[in-house]
N, C-alpha and C positions, 0 to 999 in steps of 0.2 A: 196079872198077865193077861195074854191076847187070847181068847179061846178060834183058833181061826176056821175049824171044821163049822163052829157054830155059826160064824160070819158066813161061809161062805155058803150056809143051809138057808140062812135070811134072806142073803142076795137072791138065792134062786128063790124064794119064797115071793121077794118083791120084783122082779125081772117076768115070773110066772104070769103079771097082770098084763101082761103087751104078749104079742102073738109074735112069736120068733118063726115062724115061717114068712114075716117080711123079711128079707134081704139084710136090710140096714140096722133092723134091731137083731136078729140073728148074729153079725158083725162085731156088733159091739157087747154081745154076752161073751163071744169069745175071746173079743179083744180084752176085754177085763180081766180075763182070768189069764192070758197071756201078759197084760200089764204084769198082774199081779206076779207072777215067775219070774219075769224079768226084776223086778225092785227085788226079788229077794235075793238074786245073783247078783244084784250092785251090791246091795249091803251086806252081805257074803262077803262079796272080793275085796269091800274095803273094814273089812274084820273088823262088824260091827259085834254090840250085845244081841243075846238072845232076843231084849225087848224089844230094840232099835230093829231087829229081820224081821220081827212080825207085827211091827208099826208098819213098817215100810210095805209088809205083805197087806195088811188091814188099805192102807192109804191105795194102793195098786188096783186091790179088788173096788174101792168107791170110787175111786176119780172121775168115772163117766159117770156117777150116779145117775146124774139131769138128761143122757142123752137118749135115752128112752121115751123119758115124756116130751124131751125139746123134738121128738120122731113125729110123735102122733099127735101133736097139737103144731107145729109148723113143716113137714114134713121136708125139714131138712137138716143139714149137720153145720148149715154155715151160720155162726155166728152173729156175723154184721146182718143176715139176712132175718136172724129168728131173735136169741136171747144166748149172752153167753153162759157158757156150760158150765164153767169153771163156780161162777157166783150163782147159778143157778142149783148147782149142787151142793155146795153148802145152805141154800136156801131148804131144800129139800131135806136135808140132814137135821134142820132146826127146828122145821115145823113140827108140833108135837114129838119134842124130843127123840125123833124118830133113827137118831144115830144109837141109840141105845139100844134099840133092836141087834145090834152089829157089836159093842163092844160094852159089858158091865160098866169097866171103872171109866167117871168121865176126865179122869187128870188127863189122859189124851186127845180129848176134844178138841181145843184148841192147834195143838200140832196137824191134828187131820184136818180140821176143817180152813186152815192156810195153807196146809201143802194141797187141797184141792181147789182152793181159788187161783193157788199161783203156776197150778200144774199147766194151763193152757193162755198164759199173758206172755207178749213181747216178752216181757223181763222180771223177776220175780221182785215184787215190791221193797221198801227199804223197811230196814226198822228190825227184824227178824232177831230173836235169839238164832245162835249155836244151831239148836238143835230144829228150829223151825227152819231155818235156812236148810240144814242139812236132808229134811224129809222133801223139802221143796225142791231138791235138786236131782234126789232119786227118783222120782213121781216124774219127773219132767225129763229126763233122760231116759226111763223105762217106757214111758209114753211114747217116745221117740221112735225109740227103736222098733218099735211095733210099728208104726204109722210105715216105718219101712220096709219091712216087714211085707205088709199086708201091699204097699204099693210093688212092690218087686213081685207080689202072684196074683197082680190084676185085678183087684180086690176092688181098685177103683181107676178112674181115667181108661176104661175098659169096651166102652161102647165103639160101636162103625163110626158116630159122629162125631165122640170126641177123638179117639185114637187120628181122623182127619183132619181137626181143627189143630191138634198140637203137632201135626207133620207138615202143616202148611201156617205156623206160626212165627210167628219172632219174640224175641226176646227183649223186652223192653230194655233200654238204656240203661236206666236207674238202678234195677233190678240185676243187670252184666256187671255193673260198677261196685255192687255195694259186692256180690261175690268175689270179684274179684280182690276186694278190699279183704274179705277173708272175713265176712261180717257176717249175722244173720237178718233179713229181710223184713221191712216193716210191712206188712202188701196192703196193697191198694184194691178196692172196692173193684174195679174195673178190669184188673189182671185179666191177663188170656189164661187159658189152660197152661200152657207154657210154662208161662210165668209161675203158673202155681206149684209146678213140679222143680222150678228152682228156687222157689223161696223155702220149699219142701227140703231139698237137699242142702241149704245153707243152714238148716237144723243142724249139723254137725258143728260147726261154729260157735254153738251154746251148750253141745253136751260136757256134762263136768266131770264124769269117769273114767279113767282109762280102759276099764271094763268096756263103758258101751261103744267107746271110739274102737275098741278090738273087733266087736262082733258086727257093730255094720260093714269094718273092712274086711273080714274072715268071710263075712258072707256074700263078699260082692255085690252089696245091695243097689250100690248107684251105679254102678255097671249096667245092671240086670237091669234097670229101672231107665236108663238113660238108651240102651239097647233093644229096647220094646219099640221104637219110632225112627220112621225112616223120613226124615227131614228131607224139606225140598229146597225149600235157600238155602245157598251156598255161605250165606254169612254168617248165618243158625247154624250148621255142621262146623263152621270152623270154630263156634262158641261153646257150643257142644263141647267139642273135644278139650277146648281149653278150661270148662269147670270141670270137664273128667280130671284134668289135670293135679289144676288147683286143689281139690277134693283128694285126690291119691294120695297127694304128699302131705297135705294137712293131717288127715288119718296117719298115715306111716308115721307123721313124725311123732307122733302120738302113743305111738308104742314101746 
């Protein structure tokens, strides 16, 4: 079995080497361990095994593993801009055996180190057992819900000059189209702020639980989130309102 008090004594052991009085690594100690409650309430609500909630607890606390170091050697969280997190954190997990630190038996190596590659890609790869698919899809749903989370208490998109750039933004075409479609958003290198906050809420379009389609709409998260900006085109408020829309009733139906 998972000894999780022990994992969760490493992380802070290894998390200790970065200065959490920067903001952003501060951020993501906590978002980890909020990951990490969240995957054990998906695999809870869909009455899993003992092993299967503290796989899924093990996989929630690592999933950012990389975003610590992707902080302080690219000082940023984007991706296209630094190195992806997803492969960069199982990278991390491999070099000197270093997941070992985190869990004795390694027959779960494989499940953790694919459900953290595929915790942060468009679409989870093909090919996947059962049970690799199903960590994959906790991991990325609990992800979710936090990224939401933390957007609805300003956590980001929170400055004088972005809160100005996304009130006097528009919504790219492409971007209104694919929501509308009911899809989730491929994004594009060049997105506005805007844009990023809807391809942000087209998240719900790929979560796989009824659980976390419950708790983003119990908590009013795209509400709160969409209600933080006072839009100044008239065509942006009418778009606005209609992915408030589309987003209400896709959750409801959900339930």
């Amino acid at each position: 079995m998972i000894d999780i008090e022990k994992a969760k004594k490493e992380f802070n052991n290894y998390t200790s080497n970065y200065d959490k009085n920067i903001i952003p690594i501060n951020r993501k100690y906590y978002h980890s361990y909020r990951v990490m409650e969240e995957s054990i309430k998906i695999a809870e609500s869909e009455n899993l095994s003992k092993e299967d909630i503290e796989l899924a607890s093990l996989i929630g606390l690592l999933h950012d593993t990389a975003r610590f170091e992707q902080w302080m050697r690219y000082q940023t969280f984007s991706d296209s801009k630094s190195i992806d997190h997803g492969d960069f954190g199982v990278q991390i997990l491999s070099e000197n055996n270093f997941i070992r630190n985190f869990v004795e038996d390694s027959q779960y190596d494989k499940i953790i180190k694919i459900a953290i590659k595929n915790h942060n890609k468009y679409k989870i790869e093909e090919g996947l057992n059962e049970k690799e698919l199903l960590h994959s899809k906790i991991i990325r749903d609990a992800d979710k819900i936090d990224i939401f989370y933390e957007a609805s208490e300003d956590m980001f998109w929170n400055t004088a000059e972005e809160i100005r750039e996304i009130e006097n933004s528009f919504i790219s075409e492409d971007y209104f189209k694919q929501f509308s479609e009911r899809s989730t958003i491929l994004r594009k290198p060049n997105q506005t702020k805007l844009d990023s906050i809807i391809s942000m809420i087209a998240f719900i379009f790929d979560l796989n639980f009824k659980y976390s389609k419950k708790v983003i709409y119990e908590n009013n998260y795209i509400n709160r989130i969409l209600d933080k900006f006072d839009y100044k085109n008239n065509t942006t408020k009418e778009q606005i309102e209609t992915i408030r829309k589309i987003a209400s009733d896709y959750l409801k139906e959900s339930l």
